[in-house]
ROLO-63091 format. One record per atom (N, C-alpha, C): y, z, x; residue in three letters. Coordinates in pm, whole numbers, plus 50000, padded with zeros to 5 digits. Layout:
YZXALA...
***
This chain:
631075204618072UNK632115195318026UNK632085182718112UNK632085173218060UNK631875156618123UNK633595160218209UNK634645160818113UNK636105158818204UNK636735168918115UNK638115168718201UNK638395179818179UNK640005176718142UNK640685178518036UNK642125179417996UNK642425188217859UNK643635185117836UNK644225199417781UNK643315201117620UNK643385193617566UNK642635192517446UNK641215198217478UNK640165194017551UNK638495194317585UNK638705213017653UNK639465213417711UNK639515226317816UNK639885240117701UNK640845235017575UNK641175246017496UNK639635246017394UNK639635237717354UNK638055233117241UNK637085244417295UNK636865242217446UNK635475248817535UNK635615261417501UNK637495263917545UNK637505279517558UNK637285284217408UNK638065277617304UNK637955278017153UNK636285290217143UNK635455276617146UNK633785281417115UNK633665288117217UNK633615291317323UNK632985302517411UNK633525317217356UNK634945317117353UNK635755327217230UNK634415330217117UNK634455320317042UNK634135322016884UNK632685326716887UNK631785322217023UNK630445323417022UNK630285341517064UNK631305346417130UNK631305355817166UNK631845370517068UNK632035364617005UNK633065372416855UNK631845376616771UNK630425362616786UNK629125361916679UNK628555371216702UNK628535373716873UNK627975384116947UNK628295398116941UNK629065395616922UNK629165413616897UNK629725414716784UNK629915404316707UNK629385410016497UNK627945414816491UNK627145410416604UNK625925413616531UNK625595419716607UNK626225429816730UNK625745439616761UNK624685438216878UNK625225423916959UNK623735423917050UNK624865425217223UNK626375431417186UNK626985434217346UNK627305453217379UNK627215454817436UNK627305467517457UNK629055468217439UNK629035480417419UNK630695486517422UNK631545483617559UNK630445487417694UNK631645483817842UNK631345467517850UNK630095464817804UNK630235446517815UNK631235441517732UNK631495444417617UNK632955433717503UNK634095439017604UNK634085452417644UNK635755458517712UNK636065447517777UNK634705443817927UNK635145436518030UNK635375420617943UNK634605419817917UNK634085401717871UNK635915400917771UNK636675410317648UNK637455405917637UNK639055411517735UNK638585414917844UNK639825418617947UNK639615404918049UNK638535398018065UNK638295381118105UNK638725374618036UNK638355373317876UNK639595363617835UNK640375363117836UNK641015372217814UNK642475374417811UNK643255373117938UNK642795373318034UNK643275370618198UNK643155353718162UNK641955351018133UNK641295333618161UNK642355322018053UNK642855324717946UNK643565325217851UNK645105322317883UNK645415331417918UNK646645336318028UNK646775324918126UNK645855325318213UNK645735317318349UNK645485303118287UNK645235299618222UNK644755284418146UNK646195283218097UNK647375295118003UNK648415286718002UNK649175284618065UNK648825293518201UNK649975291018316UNK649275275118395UNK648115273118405UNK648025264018462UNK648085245618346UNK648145247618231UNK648625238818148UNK650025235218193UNK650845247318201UNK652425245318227UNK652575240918392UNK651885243618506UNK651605236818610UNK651675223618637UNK650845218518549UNK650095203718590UNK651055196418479UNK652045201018415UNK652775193218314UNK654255190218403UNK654865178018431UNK656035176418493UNK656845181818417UNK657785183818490UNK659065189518417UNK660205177318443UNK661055172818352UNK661995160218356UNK663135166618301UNK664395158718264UNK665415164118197UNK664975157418066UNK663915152917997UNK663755154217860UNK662905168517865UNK662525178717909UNK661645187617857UNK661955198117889UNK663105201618000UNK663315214318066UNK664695211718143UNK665095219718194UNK666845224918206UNK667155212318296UNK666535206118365UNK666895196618461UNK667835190018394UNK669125188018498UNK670515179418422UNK670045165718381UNK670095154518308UNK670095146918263UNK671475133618294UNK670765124218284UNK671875114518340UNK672885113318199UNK672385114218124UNK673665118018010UNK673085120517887UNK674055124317826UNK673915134317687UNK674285129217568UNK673525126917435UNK674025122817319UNK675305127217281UNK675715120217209UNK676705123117076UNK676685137417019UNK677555146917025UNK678105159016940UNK678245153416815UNK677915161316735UNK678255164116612UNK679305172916598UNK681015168316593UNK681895185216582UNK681645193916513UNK681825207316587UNK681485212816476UNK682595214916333UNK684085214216338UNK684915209116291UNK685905195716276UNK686535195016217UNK687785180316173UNK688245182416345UNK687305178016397UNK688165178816595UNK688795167316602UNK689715165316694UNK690035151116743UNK689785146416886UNK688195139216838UNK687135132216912UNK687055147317040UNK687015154517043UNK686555164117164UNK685255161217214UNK684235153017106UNK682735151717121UNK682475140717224UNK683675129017223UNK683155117617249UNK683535115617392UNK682745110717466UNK682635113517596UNK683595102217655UNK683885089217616UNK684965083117653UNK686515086417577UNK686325098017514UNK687895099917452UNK688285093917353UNK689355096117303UNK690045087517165UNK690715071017264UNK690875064317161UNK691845050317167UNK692575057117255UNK693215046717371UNK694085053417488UNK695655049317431UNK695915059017454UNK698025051317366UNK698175041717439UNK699195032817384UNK699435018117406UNK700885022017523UNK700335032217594UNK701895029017682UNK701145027317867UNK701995023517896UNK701365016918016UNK702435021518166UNK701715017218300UNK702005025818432UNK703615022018417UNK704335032818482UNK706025030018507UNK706125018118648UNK705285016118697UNK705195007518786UNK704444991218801UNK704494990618681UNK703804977218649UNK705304967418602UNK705234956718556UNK705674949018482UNK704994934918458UNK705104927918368UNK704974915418289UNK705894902418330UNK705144894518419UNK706154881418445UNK705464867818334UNK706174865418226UNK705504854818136UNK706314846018150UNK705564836618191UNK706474820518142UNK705674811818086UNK706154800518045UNK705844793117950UNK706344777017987UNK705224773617981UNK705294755318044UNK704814743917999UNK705744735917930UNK705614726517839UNK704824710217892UNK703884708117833UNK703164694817934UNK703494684517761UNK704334676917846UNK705134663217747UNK704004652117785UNK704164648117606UNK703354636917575UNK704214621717609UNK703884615217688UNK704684603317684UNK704414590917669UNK702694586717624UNK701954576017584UNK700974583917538UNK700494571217453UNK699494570317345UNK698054570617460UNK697544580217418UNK696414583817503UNK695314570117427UNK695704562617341UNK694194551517237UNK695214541117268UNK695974537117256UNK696924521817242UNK698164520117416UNK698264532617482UNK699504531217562UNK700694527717537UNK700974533017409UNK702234531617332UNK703384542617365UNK704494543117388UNK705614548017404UNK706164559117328UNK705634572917364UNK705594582217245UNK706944591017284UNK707564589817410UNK708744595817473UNK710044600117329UNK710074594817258UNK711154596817104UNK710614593916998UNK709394601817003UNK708424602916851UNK708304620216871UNK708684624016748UNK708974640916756UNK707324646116739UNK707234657816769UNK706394663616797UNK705394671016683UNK704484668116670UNK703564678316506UNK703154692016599UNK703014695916688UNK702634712316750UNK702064712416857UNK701924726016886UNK701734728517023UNK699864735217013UNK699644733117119UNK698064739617131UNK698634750117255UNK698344759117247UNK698394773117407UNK697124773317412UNK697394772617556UNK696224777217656UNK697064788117762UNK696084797317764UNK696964815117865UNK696034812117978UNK696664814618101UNK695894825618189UNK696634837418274UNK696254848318279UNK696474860718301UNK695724864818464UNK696464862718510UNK696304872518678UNK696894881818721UNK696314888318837UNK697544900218852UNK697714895818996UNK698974902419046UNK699634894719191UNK699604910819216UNK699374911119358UNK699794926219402UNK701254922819499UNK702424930019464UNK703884926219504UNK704364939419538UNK704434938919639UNK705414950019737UNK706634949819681UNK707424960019648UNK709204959819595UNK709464966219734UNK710134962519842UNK710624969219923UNK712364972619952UNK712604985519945UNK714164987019909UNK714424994120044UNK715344986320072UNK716044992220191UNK717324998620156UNK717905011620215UNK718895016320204UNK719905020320326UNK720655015720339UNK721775015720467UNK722775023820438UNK722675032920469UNK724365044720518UNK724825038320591UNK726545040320559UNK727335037820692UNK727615047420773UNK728005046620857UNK728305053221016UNK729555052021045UNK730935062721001UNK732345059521052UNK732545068721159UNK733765065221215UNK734295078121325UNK735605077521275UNK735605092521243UNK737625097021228UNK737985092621381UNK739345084721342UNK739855083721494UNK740835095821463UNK740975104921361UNK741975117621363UNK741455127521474UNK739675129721434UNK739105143221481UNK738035139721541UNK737655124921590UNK736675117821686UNK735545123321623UNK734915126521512UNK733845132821421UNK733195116021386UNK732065121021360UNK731135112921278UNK730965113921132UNK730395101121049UNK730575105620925UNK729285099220870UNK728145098120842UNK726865093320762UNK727095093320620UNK726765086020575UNK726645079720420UNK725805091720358UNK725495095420289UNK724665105920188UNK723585093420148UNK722105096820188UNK721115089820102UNK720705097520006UNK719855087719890UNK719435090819790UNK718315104219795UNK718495111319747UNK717345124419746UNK716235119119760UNK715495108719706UNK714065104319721UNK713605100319852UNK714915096119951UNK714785090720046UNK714805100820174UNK713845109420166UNK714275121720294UNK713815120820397UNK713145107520466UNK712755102820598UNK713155090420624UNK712695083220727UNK712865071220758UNK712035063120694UNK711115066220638UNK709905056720556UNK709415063020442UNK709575059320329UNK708935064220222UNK708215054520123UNK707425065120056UNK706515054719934UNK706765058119816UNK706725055519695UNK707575053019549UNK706395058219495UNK706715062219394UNK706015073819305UNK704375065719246UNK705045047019259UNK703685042819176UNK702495042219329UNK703145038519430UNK701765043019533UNK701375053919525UNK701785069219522UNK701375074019483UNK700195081219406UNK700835078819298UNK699895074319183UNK698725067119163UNK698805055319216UNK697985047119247UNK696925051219331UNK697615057819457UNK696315064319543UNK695835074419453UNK696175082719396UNK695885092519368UNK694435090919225UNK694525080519157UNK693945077119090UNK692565069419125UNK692735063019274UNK691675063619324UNK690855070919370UNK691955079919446UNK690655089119522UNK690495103619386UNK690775104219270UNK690355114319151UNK689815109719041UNK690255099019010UNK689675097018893UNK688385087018936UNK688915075619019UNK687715066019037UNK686995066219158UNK686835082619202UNK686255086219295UNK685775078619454UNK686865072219480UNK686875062119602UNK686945074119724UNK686745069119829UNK686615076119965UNK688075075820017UNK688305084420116UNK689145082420174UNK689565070020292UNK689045067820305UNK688605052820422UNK688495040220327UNK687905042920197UNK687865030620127UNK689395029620025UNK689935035920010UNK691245038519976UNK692265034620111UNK692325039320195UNK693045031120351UNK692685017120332UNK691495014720332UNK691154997120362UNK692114990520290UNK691834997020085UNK692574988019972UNK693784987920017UNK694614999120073UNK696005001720125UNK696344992120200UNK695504987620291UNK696054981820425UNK695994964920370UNK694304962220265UNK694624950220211UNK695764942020101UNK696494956220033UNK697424950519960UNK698434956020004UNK698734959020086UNK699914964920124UNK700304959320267UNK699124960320384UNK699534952020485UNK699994964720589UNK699974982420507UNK700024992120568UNK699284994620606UNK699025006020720UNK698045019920709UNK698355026620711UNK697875038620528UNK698595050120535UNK697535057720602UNK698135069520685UNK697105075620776UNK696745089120616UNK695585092320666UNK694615103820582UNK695205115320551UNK696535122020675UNK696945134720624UNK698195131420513UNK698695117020504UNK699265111820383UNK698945107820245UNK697725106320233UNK696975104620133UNK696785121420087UNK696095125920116UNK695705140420122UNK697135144520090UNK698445143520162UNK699145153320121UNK699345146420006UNK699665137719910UNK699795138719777UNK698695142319701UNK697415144619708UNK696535152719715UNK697265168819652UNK697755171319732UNK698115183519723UNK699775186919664UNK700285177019664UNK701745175019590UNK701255179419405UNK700335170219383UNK699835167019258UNK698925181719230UNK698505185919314UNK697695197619293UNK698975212919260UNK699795211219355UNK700925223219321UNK701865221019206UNK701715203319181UNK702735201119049UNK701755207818935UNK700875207818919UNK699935214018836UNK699685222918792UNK700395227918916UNK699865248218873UNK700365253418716UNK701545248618702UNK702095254418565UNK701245250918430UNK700635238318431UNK700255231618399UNK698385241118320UNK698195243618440UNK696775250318451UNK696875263818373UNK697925270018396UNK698565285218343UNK698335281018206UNK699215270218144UNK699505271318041UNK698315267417962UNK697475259218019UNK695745253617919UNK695065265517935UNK694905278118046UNK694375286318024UNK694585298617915UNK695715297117867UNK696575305017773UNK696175296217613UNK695745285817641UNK695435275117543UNK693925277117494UNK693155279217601UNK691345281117619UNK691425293817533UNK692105310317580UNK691765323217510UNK692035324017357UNK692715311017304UNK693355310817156UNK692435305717072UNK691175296417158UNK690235290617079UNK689245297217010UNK688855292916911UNK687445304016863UNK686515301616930UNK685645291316994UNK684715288617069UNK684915281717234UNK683825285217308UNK684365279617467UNK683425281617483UNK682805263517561UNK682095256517625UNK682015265517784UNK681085265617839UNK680845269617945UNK679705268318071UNK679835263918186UNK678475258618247UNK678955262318383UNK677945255118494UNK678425254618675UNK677535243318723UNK677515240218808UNK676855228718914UNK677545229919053UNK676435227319120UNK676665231219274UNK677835220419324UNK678835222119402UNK679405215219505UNK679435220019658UNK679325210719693UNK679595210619832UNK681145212219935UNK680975224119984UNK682395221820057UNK682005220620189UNK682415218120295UNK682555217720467UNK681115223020462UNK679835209620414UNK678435217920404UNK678035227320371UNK678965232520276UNK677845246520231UNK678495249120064UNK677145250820028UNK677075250419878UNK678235262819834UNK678975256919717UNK679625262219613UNK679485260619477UNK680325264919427UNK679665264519254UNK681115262219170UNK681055251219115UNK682175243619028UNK682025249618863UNK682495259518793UNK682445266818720UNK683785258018558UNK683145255018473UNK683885247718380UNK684105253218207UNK685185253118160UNK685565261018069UNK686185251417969UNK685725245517806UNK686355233817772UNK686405239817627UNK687195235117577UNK687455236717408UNK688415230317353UNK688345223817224UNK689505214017218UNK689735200917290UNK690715200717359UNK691435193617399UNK691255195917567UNK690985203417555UNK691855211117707UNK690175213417802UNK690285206217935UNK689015208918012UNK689825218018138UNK689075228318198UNK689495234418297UNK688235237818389UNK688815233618543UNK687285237618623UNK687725247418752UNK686905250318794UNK687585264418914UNK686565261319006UNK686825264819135UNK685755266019258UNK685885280819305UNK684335284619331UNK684025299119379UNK682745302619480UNK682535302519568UNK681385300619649UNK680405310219552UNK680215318619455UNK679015323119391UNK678635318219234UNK678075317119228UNK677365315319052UNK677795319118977UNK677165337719009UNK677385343618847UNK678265350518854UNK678305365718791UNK679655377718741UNK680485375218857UNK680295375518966UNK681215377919093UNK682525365819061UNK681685355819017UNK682645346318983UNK683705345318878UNK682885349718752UNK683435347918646UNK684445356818638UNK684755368718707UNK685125379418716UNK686765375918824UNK686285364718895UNK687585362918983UNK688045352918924UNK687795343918852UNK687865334518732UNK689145342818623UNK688585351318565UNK689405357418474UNK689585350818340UNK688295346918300UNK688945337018159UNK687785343918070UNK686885344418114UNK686005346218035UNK686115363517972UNK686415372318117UNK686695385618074UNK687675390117936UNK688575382017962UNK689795383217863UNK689425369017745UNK688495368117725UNK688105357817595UNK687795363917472UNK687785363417333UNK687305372617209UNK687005364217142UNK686515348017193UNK685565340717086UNK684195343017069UNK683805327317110UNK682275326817101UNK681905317517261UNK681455323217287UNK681015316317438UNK679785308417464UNK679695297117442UNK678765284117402UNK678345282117556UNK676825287017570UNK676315281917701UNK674795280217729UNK674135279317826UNK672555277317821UNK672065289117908UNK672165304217806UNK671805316717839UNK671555321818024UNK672465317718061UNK672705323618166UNK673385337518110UNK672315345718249UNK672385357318205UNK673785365318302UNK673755358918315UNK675885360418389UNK676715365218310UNK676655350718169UNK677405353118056UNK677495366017977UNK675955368117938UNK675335375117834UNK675825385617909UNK675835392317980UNK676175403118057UNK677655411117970UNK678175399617953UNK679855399017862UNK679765401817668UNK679195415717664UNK679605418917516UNK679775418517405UNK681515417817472UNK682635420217421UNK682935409117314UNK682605397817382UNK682335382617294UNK681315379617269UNK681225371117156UNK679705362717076UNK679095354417175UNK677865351517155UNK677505343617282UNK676755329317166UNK676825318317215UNK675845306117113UNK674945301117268UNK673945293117189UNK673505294617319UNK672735281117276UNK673135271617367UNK673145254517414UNK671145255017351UNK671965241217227UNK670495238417127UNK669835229217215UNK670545223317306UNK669845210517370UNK668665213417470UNK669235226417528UNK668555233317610UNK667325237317530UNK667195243017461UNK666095252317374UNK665145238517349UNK665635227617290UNK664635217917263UNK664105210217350UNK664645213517444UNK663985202717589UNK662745212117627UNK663155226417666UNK662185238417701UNK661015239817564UNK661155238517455UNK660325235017371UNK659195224417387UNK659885211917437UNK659155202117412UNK658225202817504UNK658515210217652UNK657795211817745UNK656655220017744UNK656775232217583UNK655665238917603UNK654615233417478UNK655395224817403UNK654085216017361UNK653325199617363UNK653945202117548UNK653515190017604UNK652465199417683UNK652785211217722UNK651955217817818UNK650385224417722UNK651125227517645UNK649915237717562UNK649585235117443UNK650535227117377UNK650205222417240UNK650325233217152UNK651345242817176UNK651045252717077UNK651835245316906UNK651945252216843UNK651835249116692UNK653555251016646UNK653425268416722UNK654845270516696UNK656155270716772UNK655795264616877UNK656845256816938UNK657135245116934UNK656485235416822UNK656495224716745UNK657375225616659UNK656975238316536UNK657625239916452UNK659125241916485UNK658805252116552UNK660445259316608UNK661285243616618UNK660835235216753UNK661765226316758UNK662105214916639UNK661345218516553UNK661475208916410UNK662555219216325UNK662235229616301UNK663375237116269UNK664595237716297UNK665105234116449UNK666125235716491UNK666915223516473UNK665905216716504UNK666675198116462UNK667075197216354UNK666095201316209UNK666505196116108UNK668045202216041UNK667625217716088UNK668875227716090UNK670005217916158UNK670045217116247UNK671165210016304UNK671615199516214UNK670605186416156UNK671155177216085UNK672355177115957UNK671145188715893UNK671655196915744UNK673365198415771UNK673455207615904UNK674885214615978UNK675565207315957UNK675315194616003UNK676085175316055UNK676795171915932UNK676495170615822UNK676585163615708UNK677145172715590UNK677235185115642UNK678035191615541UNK679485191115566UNK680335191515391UNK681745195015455UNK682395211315520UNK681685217515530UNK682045231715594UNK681505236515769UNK680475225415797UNK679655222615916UNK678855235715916UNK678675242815864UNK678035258815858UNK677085253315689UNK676305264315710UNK675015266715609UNK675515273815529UNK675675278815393UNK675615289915300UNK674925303215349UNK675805312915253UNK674745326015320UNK673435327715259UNK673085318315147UNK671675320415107UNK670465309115194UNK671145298415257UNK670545289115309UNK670295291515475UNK671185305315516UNK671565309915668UNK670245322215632UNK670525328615540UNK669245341115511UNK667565331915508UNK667715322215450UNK666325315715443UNK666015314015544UNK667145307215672UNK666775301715799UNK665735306415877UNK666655319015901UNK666325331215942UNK664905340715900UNK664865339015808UNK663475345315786UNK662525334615764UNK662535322615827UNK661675310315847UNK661565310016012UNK662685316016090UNK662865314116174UNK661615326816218UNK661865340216177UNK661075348416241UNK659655349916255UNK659385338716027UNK657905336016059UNK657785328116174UNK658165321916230UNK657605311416340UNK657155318816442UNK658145330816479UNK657805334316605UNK657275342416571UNK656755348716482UNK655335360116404UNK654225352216445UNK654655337916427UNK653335332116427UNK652995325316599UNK653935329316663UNK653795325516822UNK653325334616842UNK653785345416847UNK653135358916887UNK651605360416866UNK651135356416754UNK649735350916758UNK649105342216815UNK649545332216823UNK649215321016912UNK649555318617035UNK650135330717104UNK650355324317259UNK649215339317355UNK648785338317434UNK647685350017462UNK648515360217498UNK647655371217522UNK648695385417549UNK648165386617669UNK649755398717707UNK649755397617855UNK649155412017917UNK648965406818011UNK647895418818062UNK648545430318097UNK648225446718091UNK649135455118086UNK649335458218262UNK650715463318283UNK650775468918434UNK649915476318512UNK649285467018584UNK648615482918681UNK649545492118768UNK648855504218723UNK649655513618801UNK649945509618970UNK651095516419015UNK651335509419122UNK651455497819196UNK651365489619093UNK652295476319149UNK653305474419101UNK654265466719161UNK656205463019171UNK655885452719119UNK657255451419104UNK657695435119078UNK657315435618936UNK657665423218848UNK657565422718674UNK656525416218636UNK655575416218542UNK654015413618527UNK654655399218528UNK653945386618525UNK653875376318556UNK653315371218392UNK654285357218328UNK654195352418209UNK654355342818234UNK653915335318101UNK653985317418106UNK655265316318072UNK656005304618141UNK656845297118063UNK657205297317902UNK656075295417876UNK656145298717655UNK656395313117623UNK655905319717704UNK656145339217694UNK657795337817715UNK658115332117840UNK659455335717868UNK660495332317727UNK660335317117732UNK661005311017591UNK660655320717464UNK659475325517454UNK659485328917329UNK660215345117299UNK659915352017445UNK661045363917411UNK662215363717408UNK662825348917490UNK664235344617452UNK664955343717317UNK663835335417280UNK663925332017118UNK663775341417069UNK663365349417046UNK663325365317017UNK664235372417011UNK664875374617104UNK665845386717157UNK667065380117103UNK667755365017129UNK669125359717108UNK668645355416997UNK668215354716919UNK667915350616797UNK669335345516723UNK670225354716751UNK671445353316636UNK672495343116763UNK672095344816865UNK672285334716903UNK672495324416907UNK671595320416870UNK670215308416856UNK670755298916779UNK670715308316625UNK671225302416523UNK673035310216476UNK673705305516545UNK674905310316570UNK675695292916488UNK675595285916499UNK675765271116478UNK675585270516329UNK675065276816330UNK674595273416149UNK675005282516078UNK676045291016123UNK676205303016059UNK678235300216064UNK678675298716193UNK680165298916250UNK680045281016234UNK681325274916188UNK681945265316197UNK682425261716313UNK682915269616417UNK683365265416510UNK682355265316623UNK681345266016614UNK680005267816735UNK679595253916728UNK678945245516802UNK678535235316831UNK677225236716875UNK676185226716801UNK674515230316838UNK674655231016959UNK675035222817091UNK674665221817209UNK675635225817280UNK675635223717418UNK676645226517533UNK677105213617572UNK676515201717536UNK676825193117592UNK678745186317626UNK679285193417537UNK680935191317605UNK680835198017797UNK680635208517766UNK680545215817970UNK679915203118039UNK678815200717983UNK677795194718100UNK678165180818105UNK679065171218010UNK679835158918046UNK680965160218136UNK681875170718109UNK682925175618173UNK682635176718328UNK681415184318354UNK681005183718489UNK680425171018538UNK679685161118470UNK678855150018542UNK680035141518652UNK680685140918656UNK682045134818710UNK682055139618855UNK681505151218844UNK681775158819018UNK680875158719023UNK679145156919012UNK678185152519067UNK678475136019133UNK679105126319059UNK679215114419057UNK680165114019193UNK681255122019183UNK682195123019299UNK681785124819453UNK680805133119440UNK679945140219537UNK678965130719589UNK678585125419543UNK677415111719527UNK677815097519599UNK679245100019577UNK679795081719586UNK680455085319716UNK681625097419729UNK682535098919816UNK681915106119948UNK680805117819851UNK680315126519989UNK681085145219947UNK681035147520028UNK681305168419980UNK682665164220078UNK683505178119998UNK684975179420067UNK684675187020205UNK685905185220297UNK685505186520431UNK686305205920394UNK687495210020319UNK688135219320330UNK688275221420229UNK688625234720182UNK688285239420017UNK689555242119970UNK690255239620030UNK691535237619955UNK691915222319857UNK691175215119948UNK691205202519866UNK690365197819751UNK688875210719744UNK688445207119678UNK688745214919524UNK689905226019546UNK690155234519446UNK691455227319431UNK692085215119478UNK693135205219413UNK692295195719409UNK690945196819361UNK690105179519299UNK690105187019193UNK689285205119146UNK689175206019038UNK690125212218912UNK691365210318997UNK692885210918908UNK693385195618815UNK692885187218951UNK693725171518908UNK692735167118804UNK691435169018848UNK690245165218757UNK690455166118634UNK690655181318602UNK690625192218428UNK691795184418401UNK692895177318490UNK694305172018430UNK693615163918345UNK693265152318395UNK692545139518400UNK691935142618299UNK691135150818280UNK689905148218134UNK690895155318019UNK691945162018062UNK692545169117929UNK693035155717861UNK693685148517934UNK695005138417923UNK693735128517838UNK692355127317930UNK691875114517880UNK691285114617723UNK691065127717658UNK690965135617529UNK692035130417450UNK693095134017524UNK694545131517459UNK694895116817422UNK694025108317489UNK694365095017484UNK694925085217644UNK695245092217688UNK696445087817811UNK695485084817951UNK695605066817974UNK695535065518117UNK695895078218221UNK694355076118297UNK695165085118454UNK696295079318524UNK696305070518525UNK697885062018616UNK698695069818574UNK698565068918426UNK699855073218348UNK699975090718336UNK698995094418309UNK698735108318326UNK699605113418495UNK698995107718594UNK699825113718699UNK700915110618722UNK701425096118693UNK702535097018658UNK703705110018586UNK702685109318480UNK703815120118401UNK703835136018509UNK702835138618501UNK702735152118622UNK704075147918739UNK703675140218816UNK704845137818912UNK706105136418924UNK706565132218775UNK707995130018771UNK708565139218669UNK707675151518630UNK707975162218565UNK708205161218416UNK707945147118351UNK707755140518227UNK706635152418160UNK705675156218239UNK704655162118118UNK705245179018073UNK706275185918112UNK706875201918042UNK708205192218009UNK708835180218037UNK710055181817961UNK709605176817834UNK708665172117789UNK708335166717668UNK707005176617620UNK707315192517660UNK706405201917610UNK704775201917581UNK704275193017643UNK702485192017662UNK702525204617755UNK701155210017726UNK700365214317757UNK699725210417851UNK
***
């Protein structure tokens, strides 16, 4: 061979195969020569597709690697916008701590701008506006003074009663607050870079265990809050599900996320899989369909349907016919797409049961026809451990195999969604957090980031500024007006 790549290297093996097939049609290899010569191909075969899948990169277009972001959902029902990653139109109501100073300033004509004529009592044909809009940052500072009497009856002292809000010598008003709080959660600012803005518009410094403790004000106002969306998540027919590493006081944890509807919820647990899900408690007590990218954590769980993330399957696809060029992992991923489109555009978002039966037995020729086309694996020798060793395309293709109903779970249930991609937007936010701000120093704070967070993305679904969102949390606005 002059050079050597994936096309020239399969061709060679092709004819050395085919020349060898001539050979013993016609009877010129002995019986232990074909044994060995085809127990070599089949190793050489093998080893050619593991080393195809080698020398092929893996990116987040071809394989599980997260991706900097994710298309457009298709709902799988009449949702309201759950798909869209910036949320619905935000309601037109705005922070309790803002206000509007407009005035209006009249510039009088009093000569003839062409002649210098005397226009002072010549009435007016209209006005032209011109706006400009700034914002002033304005301290409201309220001082409150008790008086101080003495009975001259009983030589006693007597203090004024202050206002309940006022339970120290110095306090801050619900919109600082807020305000901090929206920096350092939603727009993922540092703690130090949040002091600076403080000290530049304010002229304060709030020290860090003040910041932090509303941190944690906002995190315990929540709790009820969290109860009640989790009671909201077990009612759904389907639930989104994923993890991504965080960092606490340097050492890896695992940010575990649960979304459906309306409602996003995230938990921190220093392990991955069952151990977690299990102290979690959502998933155990769930009886939908559990939408994820076959982690075998999940699958472990029964009791519930499992769908299993299309986005995933087609990236791992594309990778094995970038690697090997096989035929029917082409097909497969043409199948799954078009399936998906068909899904998109119907009014029921599901297939018929005669169009779900066709799928399906289109689906199995494919992998009838992988099974032919991908090489076979060599049998166990006695006495060795460990699990025989397969390509990448072996692995996928017994996947595809085994979850089959899985697979095509989307095309069958209305409420399943081709992909996972709701979990894996829901989470990009705490990679981003992690990235900009740095890992939490104590894990208490970081299990009140992923309370305020799930607030934040429920509310931002819902429509509602974070200002306004914590607002409502703080002043107990969000259970007297019965949200969720």
């Amino acid at each position: 061979m002059a050079s050597v790549n994936r096309a020239s290297l399969r061709a060679e093996f092709a004819a050395l195969k085919g020349q060898f097939a001539q050979h013993c049609a016609a009877g010129q290899v002995s019986a232990e020569l074909r044994a060995l010569v085809e127990t070599l191909l089949m190793l050489f075969e093998l080893l050619m597709a593991v080393f195809m899948e080698k020398t092929t990169p893996k990116t987040s277009r071809n394989s599980g690697l997260p991706p900097s972001q994710t298309s457009k959902d298709d709902p799988p029902r009449d949702t309201k916008a759950v798909t869209r990653a910036k949320g619905p139109d935000q309601t037109p109501r705005h922070s309790e701590n803002t206000r509007t100073i407009e005035t209006v300033t009249y510039v009088p004509v009093e000569r003839c701008a062409h002649c210098g004529g005397d226009l002072r009592d010549t009435p007016c044909l209209g006005h032209e506006r011109r706006t400009l809009i700034d914002l002033i940052f304005e301290q409201v500072v309220q001082h409150v003074e008790a008086e101080i009497k003495g009975c001259p009856r009983c030589q006693g002292q007597t203090k004024g009663r202050f206002p309940a809000a006022l339970a120290g010598p110095l306090q801050y008003g619900a919109g600082i607050r807020a305000y901090v709080l929206n920096l350092l959660v939603a727009q993922m600012v540092s703690l130090q870079r949040v002091q600076q803005l403080l000290k530049t518009t304010l002229d304060r410094l709030l020290a860090e265990a003040t910041l932090l403790g509303y941190v944690m004000q906002l995190h315990v106002a929540l709790a009820r809050w969290e109860q009640e969306a989790i009671e909201v998540l077990l009612k759904q027919p389907a639930l989104h599900a994923d993890e991504t590493s965080l960092r606490v006081n340097r050492v890896n944890h695992w940010l575990h996320v649960y979304a459906a509807g309306e409602v996003t919820l995230k938990f921190l647990h220093p392990k991955r899989g069952r151990e977690a899900i299990q102290a979690i408690n959502l998933i155990p007590r769930y009886g939908g369909v559990v939408i994820h990218d076959c982690w075998a954590s999940y699958l472990s769980y029964d009791h519930c349907d499992h769908g299993l993330c299309g986005a995933h399957l087609l990236r791992e696809l594309t990778f094995v016919v970038e690697a090997n060029g096989y035929r029917w992992a082409a097909n497969m991923k043409r199948l799954l797409l078009d399936t998906a489109s068909r899904v998109a555009v119907t009014e029921q978002k599901c297939l018929s049961t005669a169009e779900y039966k066709r799928l399906r037995k289109h689906y199995r020729h494919l992998l009838t026809r992988g099974a032919k086309e991908l090489p076979p694996i060599p049998p166990r020798q006695d006495g060795k451990p460990g699990r025989v060793a397969k390509s990448d395309a072996h692995n996928l293709w017994e996947r595809l195999k085994r979850y089959q109903d899985a697979v095509l779970l989307f095309a069958k249930s209305p409420d399943v969604a081709f992909t996972n991609n709701r979990a894996e937007r829901d989470l990009r936010m705490s990679k981003v957090k992690q990235k900009v701000s740095g890992c939490f120093r104590a894990r208490q704070y970081a299990e009140a980031y992923c309370r305020i967070s799930s607030y934040l993305q429920t509310m931002a679904y819902r429509g509602y500024n974070p200002l306004v969102a914590i607002q409502m949390a703080l002043s107990g606005e969000l259970y007297a007006e019965g949200r969720e």
